[in-house]
DRENDO-1510 file (C-alpha; in Angstrom, 1 decimal, always signed):
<recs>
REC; n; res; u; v; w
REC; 1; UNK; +0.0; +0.0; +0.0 .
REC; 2; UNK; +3.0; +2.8; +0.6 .
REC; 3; UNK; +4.6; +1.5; -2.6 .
REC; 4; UNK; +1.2; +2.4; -4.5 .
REC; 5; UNK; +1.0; +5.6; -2.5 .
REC; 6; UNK; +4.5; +6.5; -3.3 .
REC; 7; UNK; +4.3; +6.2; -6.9 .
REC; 8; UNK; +0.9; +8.0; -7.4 .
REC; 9; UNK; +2.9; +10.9; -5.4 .
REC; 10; UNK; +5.4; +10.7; -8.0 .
REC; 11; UNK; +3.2; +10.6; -10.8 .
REC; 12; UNK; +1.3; +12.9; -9.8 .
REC; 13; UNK; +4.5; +15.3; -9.2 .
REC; 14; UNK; +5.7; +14.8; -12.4 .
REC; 15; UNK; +2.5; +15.8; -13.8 .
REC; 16; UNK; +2.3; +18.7; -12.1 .
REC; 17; UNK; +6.1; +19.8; -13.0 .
REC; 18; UNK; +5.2; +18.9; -17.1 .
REC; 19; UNK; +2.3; +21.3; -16.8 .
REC; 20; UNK; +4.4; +24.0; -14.8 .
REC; 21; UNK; +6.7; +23.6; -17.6 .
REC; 22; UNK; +4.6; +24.4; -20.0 .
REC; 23; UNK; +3.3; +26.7; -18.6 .
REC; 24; UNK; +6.2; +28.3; -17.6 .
REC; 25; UNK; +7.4; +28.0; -21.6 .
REC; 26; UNK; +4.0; +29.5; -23.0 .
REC; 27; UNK; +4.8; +33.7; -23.9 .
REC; 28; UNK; +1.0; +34.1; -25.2 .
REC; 29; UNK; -1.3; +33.1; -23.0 .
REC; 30; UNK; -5.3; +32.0; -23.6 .
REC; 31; UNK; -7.2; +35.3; -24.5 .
REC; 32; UNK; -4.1; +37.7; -25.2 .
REC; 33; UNK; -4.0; +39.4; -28.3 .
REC; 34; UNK; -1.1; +37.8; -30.8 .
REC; 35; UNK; +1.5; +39.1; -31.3 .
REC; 36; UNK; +2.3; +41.4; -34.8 .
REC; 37; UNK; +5.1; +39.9; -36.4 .
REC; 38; UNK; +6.5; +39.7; -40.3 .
REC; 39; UNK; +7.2; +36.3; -42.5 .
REC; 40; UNK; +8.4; +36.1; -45.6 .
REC; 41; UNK; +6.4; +33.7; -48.1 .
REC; 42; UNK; +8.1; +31.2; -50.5 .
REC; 43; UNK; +8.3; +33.9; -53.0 .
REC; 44; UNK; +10.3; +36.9; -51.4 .
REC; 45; UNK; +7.2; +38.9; -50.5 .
REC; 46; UNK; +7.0; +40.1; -46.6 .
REC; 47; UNK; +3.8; +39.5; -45.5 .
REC; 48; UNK; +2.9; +40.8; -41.8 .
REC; 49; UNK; +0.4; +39.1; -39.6 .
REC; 50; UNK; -2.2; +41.8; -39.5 .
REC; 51; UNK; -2.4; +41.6; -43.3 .
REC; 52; UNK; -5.0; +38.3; -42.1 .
REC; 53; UNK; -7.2; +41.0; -39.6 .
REC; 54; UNK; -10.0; +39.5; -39.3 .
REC; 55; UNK; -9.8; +35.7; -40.2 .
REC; 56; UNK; -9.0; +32.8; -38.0 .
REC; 57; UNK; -6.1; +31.8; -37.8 .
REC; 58; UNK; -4.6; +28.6; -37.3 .
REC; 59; UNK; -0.8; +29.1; -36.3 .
REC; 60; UNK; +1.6; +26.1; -36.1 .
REC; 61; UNK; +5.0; +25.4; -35.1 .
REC; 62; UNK; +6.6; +22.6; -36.1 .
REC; 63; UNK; +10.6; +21.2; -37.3 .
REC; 64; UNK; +10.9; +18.3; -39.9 .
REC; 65; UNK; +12.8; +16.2; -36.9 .
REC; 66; UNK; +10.0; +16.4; -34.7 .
REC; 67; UNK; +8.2; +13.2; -34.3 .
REC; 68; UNK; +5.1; +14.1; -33.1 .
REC; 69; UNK; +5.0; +17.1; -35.4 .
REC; 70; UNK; +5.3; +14.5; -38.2 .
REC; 71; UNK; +2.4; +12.7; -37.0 .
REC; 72; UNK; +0.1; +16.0; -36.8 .
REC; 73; UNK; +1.1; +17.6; -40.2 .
REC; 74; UNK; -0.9; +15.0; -42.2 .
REC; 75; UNK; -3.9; +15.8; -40.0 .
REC; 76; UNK; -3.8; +19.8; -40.6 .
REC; 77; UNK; -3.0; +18.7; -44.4 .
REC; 78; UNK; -6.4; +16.5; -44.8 .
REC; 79; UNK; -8.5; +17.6; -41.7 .
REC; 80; UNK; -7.9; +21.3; -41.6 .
REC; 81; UNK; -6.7; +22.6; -45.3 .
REC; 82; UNK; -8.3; +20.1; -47.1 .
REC; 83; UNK; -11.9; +21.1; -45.8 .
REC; 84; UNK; -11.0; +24.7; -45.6 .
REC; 85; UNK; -9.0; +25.9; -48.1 .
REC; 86; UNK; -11.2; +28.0; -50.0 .
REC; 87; UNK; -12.7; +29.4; -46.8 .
REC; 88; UNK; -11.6; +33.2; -47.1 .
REC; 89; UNK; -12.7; +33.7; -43.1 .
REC; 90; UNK; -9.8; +31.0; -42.5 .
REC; 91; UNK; -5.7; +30.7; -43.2 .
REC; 92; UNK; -3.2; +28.4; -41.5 .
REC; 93; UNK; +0.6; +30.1; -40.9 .
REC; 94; UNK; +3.0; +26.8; -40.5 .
REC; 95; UNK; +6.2; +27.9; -39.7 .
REC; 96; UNK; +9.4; +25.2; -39.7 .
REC; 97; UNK; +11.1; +26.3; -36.5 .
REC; 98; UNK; +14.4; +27.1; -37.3 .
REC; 99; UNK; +14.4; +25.6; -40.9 .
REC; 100; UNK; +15.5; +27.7; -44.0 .
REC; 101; UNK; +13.0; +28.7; -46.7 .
REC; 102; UNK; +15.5; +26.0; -48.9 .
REC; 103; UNK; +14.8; +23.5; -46.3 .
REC; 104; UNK; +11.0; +23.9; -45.7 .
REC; 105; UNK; +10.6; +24.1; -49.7 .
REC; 106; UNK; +12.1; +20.4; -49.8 .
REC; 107; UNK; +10.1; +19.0; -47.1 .
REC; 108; UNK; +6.8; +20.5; -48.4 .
REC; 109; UNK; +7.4; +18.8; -52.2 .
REC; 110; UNK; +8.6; +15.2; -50.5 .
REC; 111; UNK; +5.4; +15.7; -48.0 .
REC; 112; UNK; +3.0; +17.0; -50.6 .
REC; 113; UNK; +1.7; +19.4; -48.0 .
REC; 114; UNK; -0.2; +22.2; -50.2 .
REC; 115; UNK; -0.9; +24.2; -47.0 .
REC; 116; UNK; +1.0; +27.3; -46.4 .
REC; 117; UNK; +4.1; +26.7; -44.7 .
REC; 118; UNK; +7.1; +29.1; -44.4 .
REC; 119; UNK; +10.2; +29.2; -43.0 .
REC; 120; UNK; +11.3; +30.2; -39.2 .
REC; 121; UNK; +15.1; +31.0; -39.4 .
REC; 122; UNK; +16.5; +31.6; -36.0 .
REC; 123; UNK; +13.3; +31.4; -34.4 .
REC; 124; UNK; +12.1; +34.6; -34.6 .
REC; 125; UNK; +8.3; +34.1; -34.9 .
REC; 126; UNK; +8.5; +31.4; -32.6 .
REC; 127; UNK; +10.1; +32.9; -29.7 .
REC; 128; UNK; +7.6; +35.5; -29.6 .
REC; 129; UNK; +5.0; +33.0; -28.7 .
REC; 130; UNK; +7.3; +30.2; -26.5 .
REC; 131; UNK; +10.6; +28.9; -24.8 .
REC; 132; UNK; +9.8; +25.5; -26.1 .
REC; 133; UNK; +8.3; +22.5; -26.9 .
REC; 134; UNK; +7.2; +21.8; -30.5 .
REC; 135; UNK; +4.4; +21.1; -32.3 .
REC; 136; UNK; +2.7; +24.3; -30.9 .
REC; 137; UNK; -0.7; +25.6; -31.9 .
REC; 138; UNK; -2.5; +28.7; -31.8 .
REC; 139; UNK; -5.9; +29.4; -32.8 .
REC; 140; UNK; -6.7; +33.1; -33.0 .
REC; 141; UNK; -10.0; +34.6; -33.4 .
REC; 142; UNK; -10.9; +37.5; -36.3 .
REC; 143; UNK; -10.2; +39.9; -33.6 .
REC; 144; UNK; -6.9; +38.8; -33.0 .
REC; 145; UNK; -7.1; +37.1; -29.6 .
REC; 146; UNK; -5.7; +33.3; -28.8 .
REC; 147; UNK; -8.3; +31.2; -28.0 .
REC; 148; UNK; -6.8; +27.9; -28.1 .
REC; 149; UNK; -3.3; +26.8; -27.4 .
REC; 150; UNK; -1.6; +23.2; -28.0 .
REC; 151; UNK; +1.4; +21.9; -27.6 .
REC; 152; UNK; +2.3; +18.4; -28.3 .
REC; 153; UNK; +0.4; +15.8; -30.5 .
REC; 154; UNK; -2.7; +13.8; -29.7 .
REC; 155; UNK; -5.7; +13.2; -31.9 .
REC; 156; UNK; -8.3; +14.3; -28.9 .
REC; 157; UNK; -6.3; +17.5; -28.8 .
REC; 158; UNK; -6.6; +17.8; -32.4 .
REC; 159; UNK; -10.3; +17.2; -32.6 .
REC; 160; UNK; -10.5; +19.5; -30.3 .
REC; 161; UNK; -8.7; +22.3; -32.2 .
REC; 162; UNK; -10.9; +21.6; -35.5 .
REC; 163; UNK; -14.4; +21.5; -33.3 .
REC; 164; UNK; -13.4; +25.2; -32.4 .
REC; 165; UNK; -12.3; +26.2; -35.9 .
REC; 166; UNK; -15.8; +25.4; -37.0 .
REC; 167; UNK; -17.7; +26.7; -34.5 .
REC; 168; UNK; -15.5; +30.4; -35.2 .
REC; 169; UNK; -16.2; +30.2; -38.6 .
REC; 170; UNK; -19.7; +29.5; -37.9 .
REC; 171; UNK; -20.3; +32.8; -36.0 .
</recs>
Protein backbone atom coordinates (compact mmCIF):
# COMPACT_ATOMS: atom_id res chain seq x y z
CA UNK A 1 0.00 0.00 0.00
CA UNK A 2 3.03 2.81 0.62
CA UNK A 3 4.60 1.52 -2.62
CA UNK A 4 1.21 2.45 -4.53
CA UNK A 5 0.97 5.61 -2.53
CA UNK A 6 4.53 6.53 -3.29
CA UNK A 7 4.33 6.17 -6.91
CA UNK A 8 0.93 7.99 -7.40
CA UNK A 9 2.90 10.90 -5.38
CA UNK A 10 5.35 10.65 -7.97
CA UNK A 11 3.23 10.61 -10.83
CA UNK A 12 1.26 12.93 -9.75
CA UNK A 13 4.50 15.34 -9.17
CA UNK A 14 5.66 14.84 -12.40
CA UNK A 15 2.47 15.82 -13.84
CA UNK A 16 2.33 18.70 -12.07
CA UNK A 17 6.12 19.76 -12.98
CA UNK A 18 5.18 18.94 -17.08
CA UNK A 19 2.26 21.27 -16.78
CA UNK A 20 4.35 23.99 -14.79
CA UNK A 21 6.72 23.56 -17.64
CA UNK A 22 4.64 24.36 -19.97
CA UNK A 23 3.28 26.74 -18.59
CA UNK A 24 6.17 28.28 -17.57
CA UNK A 25 7.35 28.03 -21.57
CA UNK A 26 3.98 29.45 -23.03
CA UNK A 27 4.83 33.68 -23.94
CA UNK A 28 1.03 34.12 -25.22
CA UNK A 29 -1.34 33.13 -22.98
CA UNK A 30 -5.31 32.03 -23.64
CA UNK A 31 -7.20 35.31 -24.52
CA UNK A 32 -4.09 37.70 -25.17
CA UNK A 33 -3.98 39.37 -28.31
CA UNK A 34 -1.13 37.81 -30.82
CA UNK A 35 1.55 39.11 -31.34
CA UNK A 36 2.29 41.39 -34.76
CA UNK A 37 5.08 39.88 -36.40
CA UNK A 38 6.48 39.66 -40.26
CA UNK A 39 7.17 36.26 -42.52
CA UNK A 40 8.45 36.08 -45.59
CA UNK A 41 6.43 33.75 -48.13
CA UNK A 42 8.15 31.22 -50.49
CA UNK A 43 8.32 33.85 -52.99
CA UNK A 44 10.34 36.93 -51.37
CA UNK A 45 7.22 38.93 -50.51
CA UNK A 46 6.97 40.13 -46.63
CA UNK A 47 3.76 39.52 -45.47
CA UNK A 48 2.91 40.84 -41.76
CA UNK A 49 0.37 39.10 -39.55
CA UNK A 50 -2.21 41.76 -39.53
CA UNK A 51 -2.44 41.58 -43.30
CA UNK A 52 -4.96 38.33 -42.10
CA UNK A 53 -7.21 40.98 -39.61
CA UNK A 54 -10.05 39.45 -39.26
CA UNK A 55 -9.78 35.66 -40.21
CA UNK A 56 -9.04 32.82 -38.04
CA UNK A 57 -6.08 31.76 -37.77
CA UNK A 58 -4.60 28.63 -37.31
CA UNK A 59 -0.82 29.11 -36.35
CA UNK A 60 1.61 26.09 -36.09
CA UNK A 61 5.05 25.36 -35.06
CA UNK A 62 6.61 22.61 -36.10
CA UNK A 63 10.58 21.21 -37.26
CA UNK A 64 10.91 18.34 -39.93
CA UNK A 65 12.80 16.19 -36.90
CA UNK A 66 10.01 16.38 -34.71
CA UNK A 67 8.17 13.19 -34.33
CA UNK A 68 5.07 14.10 -33.08
CA UNK A 69 5.03 17.12 -35.38
CA UNK A 70 5.34 14.46 -38.17
CA UNK A 71 2.41 12.67 -37.00
CA UNK A 72 0.09 16.02 -36.82
CA UNK A 73 1.15 17.60 -40.15
CA UNK A 74 -0.90 14.95 -42.24
CA UNK A 75 -3.87 15.78 -39.96
CA UNK A 76 -3.81 19.77 -40.65
CA UNK A 77 -3.04 18.65 -44.44
CA UNK A 78 -6.35 16.54 -44.75
CA UNK A 79 -8.53 17.57 -41.72
CA UNK A 80 -7.87 21.32 -41.57
CA UNK A 81 -6.70 22.65 -45.27
CA UNK A 82 -8.30 20.13 -47.13
CA UNK A 83 -11.94 21.13 -45.79
CA UNK A 84 -11.02 24.73 -45.58
CA UNK A 85 -9.00 25.94 -48.07
CA UNK A 86 -11.17 27.98 -50.00
CA UNK A 87 -12.68 29.44 -46.80
CA UNK A 88 -11.59 33.17 -47.07
CA UNK A 89 -12.66 33.68 -43.11
CA UNK A 90 -9.85 31.00 -42.51
CA UNK A 91 -5.69 30.72 -43.17
CA UNK A 92 -3.21 28.39 -41.49
CA UNK A 93 0.57 30.07 -40.91
CA UNK A 94 3.02 26.77 -40.48
CA UNK A 95 6.23 27.87 -39.66
CA UNK A 96 9.36 25.16 -39.73
CA UNK A 97 11.07 26.31 -36.49
CA UNK A 98 14.39 27.06 -37.32
CA UNK A 99 14.38 25.65 -40.87
CA UNK A 100 15.48 27.67 -44.03
CA UNK A 101 12.96 28.69 -46.74
CA UNK A 102 15.48 26.05 -48.87
CA UNK A 103 14.76 23.48 -46.32
CA UNK A 104 11.03 23.93 -45.72
CA UNK A 105 10.63 24.12 -49.71
CA UNK A 106 12.15 20.44 -49.80
CA UNK A 107 10.10 19.03 -47.10
CA UNK A 108 6.83 20.48 -48.44
CA UNK A 109 7.42 18.77 -52.20
CA UNK A 110 8.64 15.21 -50.45
CA UNK A 111 5.40 15.66 -47.97
CA UNK A 112 3.05 16.96 -50.56
CA UNK A 113 1.72 19.36 -48.02
CA UNK A 114 -0.17 22.22 -50.15
CA UNK A 115 -0.94 24.21 -47.02
CA UNK A 116 0.96 27.33 -46.37
CA UNK A 117 4.13 26.67 -44.68
CA UNK A 118 7.09 29.05 -44.38
CA UNK A 119 10.25 29.23 -42.98
CA UNK A 120 11.34 30.19 -39.21
CA UNK A 121 15.14 30.95 -39.38
CA UNK A 122 16.54 31.59 -36.03
CA UNK A 123 13.31 31.37 -34.43
CA UNK A 124 12.15 34.63 -34.56
CA UNK A 125 8.32 34.11 -34.90
CA UNK A 126 8.51 31.35 -32.58
CA UNK A 127 10.11 32.88 -29.70
CA UNK A 128 7.64 35.46 -29.59
CA UNK A 129 4.95 33.01 -28.69
CA UNK A 130 7.34 30.16 -26.52
CA UNK A 131 10.62 28.88 -24.81
CA UNK A 132 9.78 25.52 -26.14
CA UNK A 133 8.27 22.48 -26.91
CA UNK A 134 7.19 21.82 -30.46
CA UNK A 135 4.39 21.05 -32.34
CA UNK A 136 2.70 24.30 -30.85
CA UNK A 137 -0.65 25.60 -31.90
CA UNK A 138 -2.46 28.66 -31.79
CA UNK A 139 -5.87 29.39 -32.81
CA UNK A 140 -6.72 33.11 -33.00
CA UNK A 141 -10.03 34.64 -33.42
CA UNK A 142 -10.85 37.49 -36.34
CA UNK A 143 -10.23 39.88 -33.57
CA UNK A 144 -6.95 38.76 -33.00
CA UNK A 145 -7.08 37.14 -29.61
CA UNK A 146 -5.66 33.28 -28.81
CA UNK A 147 -8.28 31.22 -27.98
CA UNK A 148 -6.81 27.91 -28.13
CA UNK A 149 -3.29 26.77 -27.37
CA UNK A 150 -1.56 23.22 -27.97
CA UNK A 151 1.43 21.87 -27.56
CA UNK A 152 2.33 18.38 -28.30
CA UNK A 153 0.38 15.83 -30.46
CA UNK A 154 -2.69 13.82 -29.73
CA UNK A 155 -5.70 13.22 -31.87
CA UNK A 156 -8.34 14.35 -28.94
CA UNK A 157 -6.30 17.52 -28.76
CA UNK A 158 -6.59 17.78 -32.38
CA UNK A 159 -10.27 17.16 -32.65
CA UNK A 160 -10.52 19.53 -30.26
CA UNK A 161 -8.65 22.28 -32.23
CA UNK A 162 -10.85 21.63 -35.46
CA UNK A 163 -14.38 21.48 -33.33
CA UNK A 164 -13.36 25.24 -32.43
CA UNK A 165 -12.25 26.20 -35.87
CA UNK A 166 -15.83 25.39 -36.97
CA UNK A 167 -17.66 26.74 -34.45
CA UNK A 168 -15.46 30.43 -35.19
CA UNK A 169 -16.24 30.15 -38.62
CA UNK A 170 -19.69 29.51 -37.86
CA UNK A 171 -20.26 32.76 -36.05
Amino acid sequence: MKKLILITLFLTSINMFSQEDYMESSLVKLNQQVPEFSFTNKDGKSIKLSDYKGKVILINFFATWCGPCMKEMPFIQKDLWEKLKNNDKFIILSFGRDHTQEEVNKFIESKKFTFPIFADKGKLIYNLFATKYIPRNYLIDSTGTVIYASTGFTTDDFTKLVNKIDVLLKN
